[in-house]
C-alpha positions, 0 to 999 in steps of 0.5 A: 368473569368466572375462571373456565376451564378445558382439557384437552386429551388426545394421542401423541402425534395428533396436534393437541399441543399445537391446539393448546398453543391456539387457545392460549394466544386467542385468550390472550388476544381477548385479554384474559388471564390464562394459565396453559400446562405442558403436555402430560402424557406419551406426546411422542409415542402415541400414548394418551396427552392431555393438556390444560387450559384455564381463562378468567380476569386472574388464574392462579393454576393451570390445574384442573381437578376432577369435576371441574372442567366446563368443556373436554376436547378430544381428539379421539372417542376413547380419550374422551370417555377416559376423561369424563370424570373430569367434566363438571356435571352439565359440561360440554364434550367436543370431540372427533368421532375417529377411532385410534386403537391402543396398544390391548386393542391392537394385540386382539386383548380387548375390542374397542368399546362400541357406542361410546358418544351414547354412554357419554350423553348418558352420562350427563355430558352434552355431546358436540362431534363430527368426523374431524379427519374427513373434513381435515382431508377435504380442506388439504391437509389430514394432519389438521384435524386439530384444527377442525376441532378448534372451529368446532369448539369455537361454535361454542365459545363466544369469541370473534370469529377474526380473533381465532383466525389471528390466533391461528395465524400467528401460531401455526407455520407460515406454510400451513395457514391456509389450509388449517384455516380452511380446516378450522372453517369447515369444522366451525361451520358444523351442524348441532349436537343432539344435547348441547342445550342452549346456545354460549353466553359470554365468553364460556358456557 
C-alpha cells in the first residue's frame, strides 16, 4: 500500500505521546511497517508537541514534510490550524473543539482566534470534531481525552475494532484500561463531520 502519514499536535501534557505510543502498537498489530518520531516540542511545559506517525508495506522516515500529511490529530483548536500547512490537500483533520490558551493569550496580548474549525474547511481540509474533554469526563476520567480522540480518528481508518482495543490495552496503564477504553468507545461512536466526504477505503483514506 501506499505510505500514510499522520501528525499528531497538541500541548504538553495532553496525552499526545501516549496517543502515538497506541497508534504505533495498532499498526504493528495490522503488520505494517511504521516508523514513529519523538516528541518535538515543549512536551513538559505546555508548549506546542507534534509527533509523526507514518505506515505502509516498507517506511524508510518518520518525517513528514509540508503538504504530505493525510490525516491531522489535534488535541487543541489552535494546534490544528497551526499545522494546516501540512495537510495534503483534501486531507482530513480530527480534532477536539476544547480551547487551550497560550501564553500571549494569557497575558491579554492577543485574543484567541474565533471560527477557527470554519477557516480550516475553508481551507480545503475535511473536518471531523467533538468536545473530546466532555465525553472523557463522562467515561471517568478527564485526562483521557487522548483517547476520545483515538476513537474518533478510528471512524476514519479502516482497522478492526478489537484491534485498537488490543492496541490500548497493551499500552496504557493497567489501572487505567477501563476507562480509556470507555473514553475511546465514546469518542468512536461519534456523529459525522460536516466535510468528511466519502466513507475510508483500505486501511487510510
Amino acid at each position: 500500500m501506499d505510505t500514510k502519514s499522520l501528525m499528531i499536535v497538541g500541548v504538553g501534557g495532553q496525552g499526545t505521546l501516549l496517543a502515538s505510543k497506541v497508534m504505533g502498537a495498532l499498526l504493528l498489530k495490522a503488520k505494517y511497517d511504521v516508523k514513529v518520531s519523538e516528541v518535538h516540542g515543549m512536551s513538559q511545559r505546555g508548549g506546542s508537541v507534534v509527533t509523526y506517525v507514518r505506515w505502509g508495506s516498507a517506511v524508510h522516515s518518520p518525517i513528514i514534510d509540508r503538504g504530505e500529511a493525510d490525516y491531522i490529530l489535534a488535541f487543541e483548536q489552535l494546534e490544528a490550524a497551526r499545522y494546516l500547512p501540512f495537510l495534503r490537500p483534501g486531507g482530513l483533520v480530527v480534532t477536539n473543539v476544547d480551547k487551550i490558551a497560550p501564553m500571549p493569550v494569557i497575558t491579554g496580548a492577543v485574543s484567541y482566534p474565533e471560527g477557527l474549525l470554519e477557516a480550516l474547511e475553508k481551507k480545503g481540509a475535511r473536518v471531523f470534531s467533538c468536545d473530546a474533554l466532555e465525553l472523557a469526563t463522562r467515561a471517568g476520567n478527564a485526562r483521557a481525552v487522548n483517547m476520545v480522540l483515538m476513537g474518533l480518528l478510528a471512524r476514519r481508518l479502516d482497522f478492526a475494532e478489537e484491534l485498537w482495543e488490543e492496541a490500548i490495552r497493551e499500552t496504557v496503564p493497567p489501572r487505567f484500561v477501563t476507562e480509556n477504553l470507555s473514553a475511546f468507545r465514546l469518542g468512536r461512536a461519534q456523529g459525522t463531520a460536516k466535510n468528511q466526504g466519502p466513507p475510508p477505503v483500505g486501511h487510510g483514506m
